[in-house]
C-alpha positions as a printed Julia matrix, in Angstrom:
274×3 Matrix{Float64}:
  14.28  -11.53    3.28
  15.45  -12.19    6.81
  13.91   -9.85    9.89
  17.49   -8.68   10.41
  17.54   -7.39    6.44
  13.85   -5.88    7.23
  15.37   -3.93   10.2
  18.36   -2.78    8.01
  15.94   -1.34    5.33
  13.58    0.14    7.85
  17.37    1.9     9.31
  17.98    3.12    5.71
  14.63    4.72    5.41
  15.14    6.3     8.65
  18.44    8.13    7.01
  15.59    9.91    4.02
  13.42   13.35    5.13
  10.54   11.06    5.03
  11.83    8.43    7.71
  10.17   10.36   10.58
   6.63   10.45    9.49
   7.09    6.25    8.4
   4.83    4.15   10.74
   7.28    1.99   12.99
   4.68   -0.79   12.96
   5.95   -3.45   10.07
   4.76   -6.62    7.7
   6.31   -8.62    5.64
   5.04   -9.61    2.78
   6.14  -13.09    1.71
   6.33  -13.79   -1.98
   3.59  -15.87   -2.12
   1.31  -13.75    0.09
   2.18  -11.07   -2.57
   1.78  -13.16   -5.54
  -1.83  -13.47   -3.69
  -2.64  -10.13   -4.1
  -1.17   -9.07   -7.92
  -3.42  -11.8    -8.65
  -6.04  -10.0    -7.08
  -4.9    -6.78   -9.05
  -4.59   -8.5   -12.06
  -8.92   -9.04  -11.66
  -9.79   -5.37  -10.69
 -11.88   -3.96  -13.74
  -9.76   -1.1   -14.75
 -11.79    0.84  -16.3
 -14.1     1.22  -13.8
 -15.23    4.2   -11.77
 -13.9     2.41   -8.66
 -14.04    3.62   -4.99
 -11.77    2.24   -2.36
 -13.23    1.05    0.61
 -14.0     2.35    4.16
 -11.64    1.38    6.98
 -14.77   -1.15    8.39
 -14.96   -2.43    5.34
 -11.59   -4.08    5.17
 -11.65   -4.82    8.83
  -8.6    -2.49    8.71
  -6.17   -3.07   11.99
  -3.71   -0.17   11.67
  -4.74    2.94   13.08
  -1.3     4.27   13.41
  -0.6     2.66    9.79
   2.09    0.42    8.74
   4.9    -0.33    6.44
   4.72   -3.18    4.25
   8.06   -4.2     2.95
   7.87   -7.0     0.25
   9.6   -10.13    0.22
  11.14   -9.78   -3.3
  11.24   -5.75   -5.2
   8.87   -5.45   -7.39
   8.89   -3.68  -11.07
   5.26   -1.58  -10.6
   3.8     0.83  -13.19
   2.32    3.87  -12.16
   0.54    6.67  -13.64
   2.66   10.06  -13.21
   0.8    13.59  -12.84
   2.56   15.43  -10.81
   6.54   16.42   -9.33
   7.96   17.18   -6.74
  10.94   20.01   -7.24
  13.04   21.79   -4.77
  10.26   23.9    -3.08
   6.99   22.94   -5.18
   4.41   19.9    -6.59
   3.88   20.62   -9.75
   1.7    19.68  -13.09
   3.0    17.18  -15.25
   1.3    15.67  -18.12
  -0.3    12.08  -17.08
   2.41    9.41  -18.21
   3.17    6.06  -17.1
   6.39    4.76  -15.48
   7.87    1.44  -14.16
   9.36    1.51  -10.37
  11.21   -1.44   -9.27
   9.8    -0.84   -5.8
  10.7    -1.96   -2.06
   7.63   -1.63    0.0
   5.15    0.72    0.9
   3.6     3.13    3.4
   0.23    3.26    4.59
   0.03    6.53    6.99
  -2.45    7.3    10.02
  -5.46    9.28    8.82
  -5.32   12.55    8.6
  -6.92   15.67    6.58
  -5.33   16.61    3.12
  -5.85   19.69    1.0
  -8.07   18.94   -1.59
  -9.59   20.96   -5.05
 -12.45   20.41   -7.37
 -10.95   18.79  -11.12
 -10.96   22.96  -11.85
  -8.26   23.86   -9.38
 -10.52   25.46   -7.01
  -9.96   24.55   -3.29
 -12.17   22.58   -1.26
 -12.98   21.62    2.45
  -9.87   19.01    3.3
 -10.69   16.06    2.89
  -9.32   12.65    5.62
  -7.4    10.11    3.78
  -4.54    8.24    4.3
  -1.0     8.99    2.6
   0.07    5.91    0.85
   4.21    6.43   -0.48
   5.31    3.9    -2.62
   9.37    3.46   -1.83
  12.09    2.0    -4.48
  14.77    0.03   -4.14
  16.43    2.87   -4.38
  15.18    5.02   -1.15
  15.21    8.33   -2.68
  12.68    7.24   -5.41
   9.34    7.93   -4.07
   5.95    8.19   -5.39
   2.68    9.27   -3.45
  -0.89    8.77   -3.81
  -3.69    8.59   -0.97
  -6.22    6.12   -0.18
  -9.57    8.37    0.72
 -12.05    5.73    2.65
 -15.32    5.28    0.94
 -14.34    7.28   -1.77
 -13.28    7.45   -5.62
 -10.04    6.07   -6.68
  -9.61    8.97   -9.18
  -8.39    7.01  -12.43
  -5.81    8.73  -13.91
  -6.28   11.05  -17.78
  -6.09    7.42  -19.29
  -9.31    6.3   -17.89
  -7.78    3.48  -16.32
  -6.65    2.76  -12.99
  -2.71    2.02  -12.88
  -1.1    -0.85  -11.59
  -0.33    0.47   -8.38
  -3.9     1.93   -7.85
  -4.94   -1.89   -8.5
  -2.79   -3.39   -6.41
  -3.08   -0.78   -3.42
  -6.87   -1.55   -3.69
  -5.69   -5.14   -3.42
  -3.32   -4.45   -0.42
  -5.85   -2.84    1.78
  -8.59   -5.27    1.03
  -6.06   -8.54    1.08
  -4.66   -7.46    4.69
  -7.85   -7.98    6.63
  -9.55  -11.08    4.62
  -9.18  -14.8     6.06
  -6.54  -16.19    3.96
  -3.84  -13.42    5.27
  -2.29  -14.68    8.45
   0.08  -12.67   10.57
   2.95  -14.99   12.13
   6.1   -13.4    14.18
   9.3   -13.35   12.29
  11.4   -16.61   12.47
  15.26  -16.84   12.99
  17.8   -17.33   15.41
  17.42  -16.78   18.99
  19.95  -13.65   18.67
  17.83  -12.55   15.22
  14.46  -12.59   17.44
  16.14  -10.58   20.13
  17.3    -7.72   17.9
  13.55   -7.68   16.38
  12.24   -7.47   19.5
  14.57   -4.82   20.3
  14.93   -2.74   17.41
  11.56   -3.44   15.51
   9.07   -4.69   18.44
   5.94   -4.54   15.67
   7.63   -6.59   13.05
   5.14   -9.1    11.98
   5.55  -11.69    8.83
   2.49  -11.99    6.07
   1.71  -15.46    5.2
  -0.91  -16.5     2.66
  -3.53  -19.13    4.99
  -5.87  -21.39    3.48
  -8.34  -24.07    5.46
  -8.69  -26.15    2.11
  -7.91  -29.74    3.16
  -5.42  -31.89    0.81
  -7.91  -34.08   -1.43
  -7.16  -37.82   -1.37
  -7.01  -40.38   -4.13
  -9.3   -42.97   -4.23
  -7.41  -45.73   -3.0
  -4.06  -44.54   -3.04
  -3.85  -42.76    0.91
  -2.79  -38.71    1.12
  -1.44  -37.19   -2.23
   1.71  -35.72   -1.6
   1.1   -32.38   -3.74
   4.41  -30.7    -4.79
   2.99  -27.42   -4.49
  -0.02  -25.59   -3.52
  -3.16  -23.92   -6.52
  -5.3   -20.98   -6.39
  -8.64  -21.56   -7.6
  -9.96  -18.43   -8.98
 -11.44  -15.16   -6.75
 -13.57  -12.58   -7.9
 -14.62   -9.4    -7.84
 -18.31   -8.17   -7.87
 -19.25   -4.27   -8.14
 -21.75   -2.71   -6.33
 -23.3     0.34   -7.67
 -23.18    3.24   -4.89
 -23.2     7.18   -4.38
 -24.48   10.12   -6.15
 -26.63    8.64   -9.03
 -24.83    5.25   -8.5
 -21.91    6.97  -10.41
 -19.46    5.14   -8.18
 -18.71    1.66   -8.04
 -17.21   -0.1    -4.96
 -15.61   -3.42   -5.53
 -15.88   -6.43   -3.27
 -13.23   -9.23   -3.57
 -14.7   -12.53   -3.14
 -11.65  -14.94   -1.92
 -11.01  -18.28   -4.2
  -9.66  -21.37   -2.66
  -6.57  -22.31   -2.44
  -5.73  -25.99   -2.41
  -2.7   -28.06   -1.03
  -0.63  -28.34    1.65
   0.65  -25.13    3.6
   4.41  -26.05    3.54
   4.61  -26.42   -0.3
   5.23  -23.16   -2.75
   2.11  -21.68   -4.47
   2.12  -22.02   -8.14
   0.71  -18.91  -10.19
  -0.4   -19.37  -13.15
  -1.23  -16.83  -16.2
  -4.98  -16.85  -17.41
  -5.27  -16.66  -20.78
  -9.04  -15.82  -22.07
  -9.89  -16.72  -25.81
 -11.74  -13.8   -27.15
 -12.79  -15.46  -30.93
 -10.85  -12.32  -32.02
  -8.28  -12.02  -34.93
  -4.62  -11.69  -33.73
């Protein structure tokens, strides 16, 4: 995706009843940056009682939030309790659906309305309004990332996709292998984003790994670049150690920066019967 296609989309949104609240501060997110962080998703243990983390934490840099608009849609599954109708949220039973989404928006703090699992009110509570946006703009699903507190897993008893890959997100943005580069392009292109979308950065995945050598042969010319496995470990924290916060330890990745990053699928032998 060009900057000039980013500032067309970011237009577009602008045209929806939500384009007024959007942060105008924008990444983003190239595909391998983003195949980075499913990875990362792909790890979180699900069925965990998982909190997200605090804003120092994740060395978070947004204070006025941003929008993070991916290279390439993706198709995202999410876990569905609730709808929006004409003047109303209402109730729906938990289901799952697949989004083929756009990007995302991660809002400035603020305090929400919030209720015990009962229905009765609460004191509000400050999170941040996260709204997931689909290719097509209209489609629009919310959730909220509450610093330092539970992710609330849905009536499965697992976190969805886009809970695990939000978590991801937050954490991924402010870790050392995310670098933030200005947009490339034509001398014209850079004017308009300069113009038109000042705050338009571009997320690249970083890595310090050197490029291993072969005994006697000189510098291997890789054709592509590896991730050698991250991790994440769970701490044990609040009332009764009921919670668990997750902290993503980053893996390596090898090979030279100018080469694609291959992804591969993990597949764990389990001694189990088909």
């Amino acid at each position: 995706m060009t900057p000039d296609e980013v500032i067309a989309l970011r237009q577009l949104w602008a045209k929806h009843n939500y384009g007024p609240t959007l942060p105008q501060a924008t990444v983003l997110a190239e595909h391998d940056w983003v195949s980075y962080v499913l990875a990362m998703a792909d790890a979180v243990p699900a069925e965990e009682n998982l909190a997200f983390p605090t804003e120092q934490d994740c060395r978070w840099a947004w204070p006025k939030g941003v929008c993070v608009v991916f290279d390439e849609p993706l198709d995202l599954h999410h876990t569905i309790v609730s709808m929006q109708t004409e003047d109303k949220l209402v109730k729906v039973p938990a289901h799952g659906e697949v989004d083929r989404t756009a990007g995302l928006a991660i809002m400035r703090l603020q305090p929400i309305p919030s209720q015990l699992p009962d229905g009765t009110p609460v004191e509000d509570i400050l999170a941040r309004p996260i709204m997931w946006i689909g290719t097509d703009p209209t489609d629009i699903i919310t959730t909220h990332w509450i610093p330092g507190h539970g992710m609330m897993p849905s009536a499965t008893g697992k976190l969805s996709q886009s809970s695990r890959l939000l978590l991801s997100i937050v954490i991924a943005l402010g870790h050392r292998l995310t670098r933030l580069a200005e947009p490339a392009g034509a001398r014209p292109e850079r004017r308009r984003v300069e113009r038109e979308l000042p705050e338009l950065r571009v997320l690249k995945l970083s890595t310090g790994a050197s490029v291993s050598r072969a005994e006697g042969t000189g510098t291997v010319e890789w054709s592509h670049r590896w991730m050698v496995r991250g991790h994440w470990h769970t701490v044990a924290h609040g009332p009764k150690k009921a919670l668990r916060r997750v902290q993503w330890y980053d893996p390596y990745v090898k090979g030279p920066e100018d080469k694609p990053l291959d992804v591969r699928t993990t597949i764990w032998r389990t001694g189990q019967p088909d």
